[in-house]
C-alpha positions as CSV (number, residue, x, y, z in Angstrom):
1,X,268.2,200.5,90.3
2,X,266.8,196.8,90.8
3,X,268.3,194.3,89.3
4,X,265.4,192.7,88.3
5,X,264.0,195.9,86.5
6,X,267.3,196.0,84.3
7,X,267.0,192.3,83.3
8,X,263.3,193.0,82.4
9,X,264.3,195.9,80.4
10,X,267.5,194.1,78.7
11,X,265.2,190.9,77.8
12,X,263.0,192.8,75.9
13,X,265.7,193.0,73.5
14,X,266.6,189.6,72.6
15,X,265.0,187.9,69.4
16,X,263.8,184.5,69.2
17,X,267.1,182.9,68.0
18,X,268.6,184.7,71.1
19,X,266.2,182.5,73.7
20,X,266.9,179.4,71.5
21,X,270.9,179.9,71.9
22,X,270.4,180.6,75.5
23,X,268.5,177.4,75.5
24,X,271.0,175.3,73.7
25,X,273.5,176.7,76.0
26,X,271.9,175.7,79.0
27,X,271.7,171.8,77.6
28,X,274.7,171.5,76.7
29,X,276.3,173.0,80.2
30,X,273.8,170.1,81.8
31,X,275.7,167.6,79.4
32,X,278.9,168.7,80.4
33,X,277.9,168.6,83.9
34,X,276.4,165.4,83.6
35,X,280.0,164.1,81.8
36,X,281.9,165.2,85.3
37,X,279.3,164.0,88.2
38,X,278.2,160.9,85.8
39,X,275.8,160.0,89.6
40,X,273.7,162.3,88.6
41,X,272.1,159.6,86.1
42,X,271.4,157.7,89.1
43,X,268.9,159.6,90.2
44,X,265.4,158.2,89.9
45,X,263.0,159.0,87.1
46,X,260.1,160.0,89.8
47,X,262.5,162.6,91.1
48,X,263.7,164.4,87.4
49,X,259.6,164.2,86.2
50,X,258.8,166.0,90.0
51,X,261.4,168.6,89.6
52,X,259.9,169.2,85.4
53,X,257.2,169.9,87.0
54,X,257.8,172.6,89.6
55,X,260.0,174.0,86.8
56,X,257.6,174.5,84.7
57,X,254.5,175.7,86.7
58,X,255.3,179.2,86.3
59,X,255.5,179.6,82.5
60,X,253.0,177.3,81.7
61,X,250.6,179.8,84.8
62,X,252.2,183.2,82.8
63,X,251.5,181.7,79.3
64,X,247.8,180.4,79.6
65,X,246.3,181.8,83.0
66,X,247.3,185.2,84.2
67,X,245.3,188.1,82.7
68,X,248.1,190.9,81.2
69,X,248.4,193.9,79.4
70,X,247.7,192.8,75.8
């Protein structure tokens, strides 16, 4: 079986409180990550605002412009 096809079946199960705590978990491993390798902060703000916006590209295309089963 794909991996992906179990994932896509398994997601359909989480609620909206599960996406938020998978969400909150994800922040606060960046913060913890950010604590250790404290050069990270160095980074430029042109960089961090480029890289927001290739990550979020694909939701934003999935939310508002491809045509689904509805």
């Amino acid at each position: 079986m794909c991996l992906i096809k179990f994932f896509n079946r398994r997601i359909k199960l989480f609620t909206i409180w599960d996406i938020k705590l998978s969400q909150l978990s994800a922040m606060i491993l960046m913060l913890i990550i950010v604590k250790l390798v404290p050069v990270i902060l160095q980074v430029p703000y042109l960089w961090l605002i480029i890289g927001l916006v290739l990550i979020v590209l694909r939701p934003l295309y999935v939310m508002f412009i491809k045509k689904g089963n509805i």
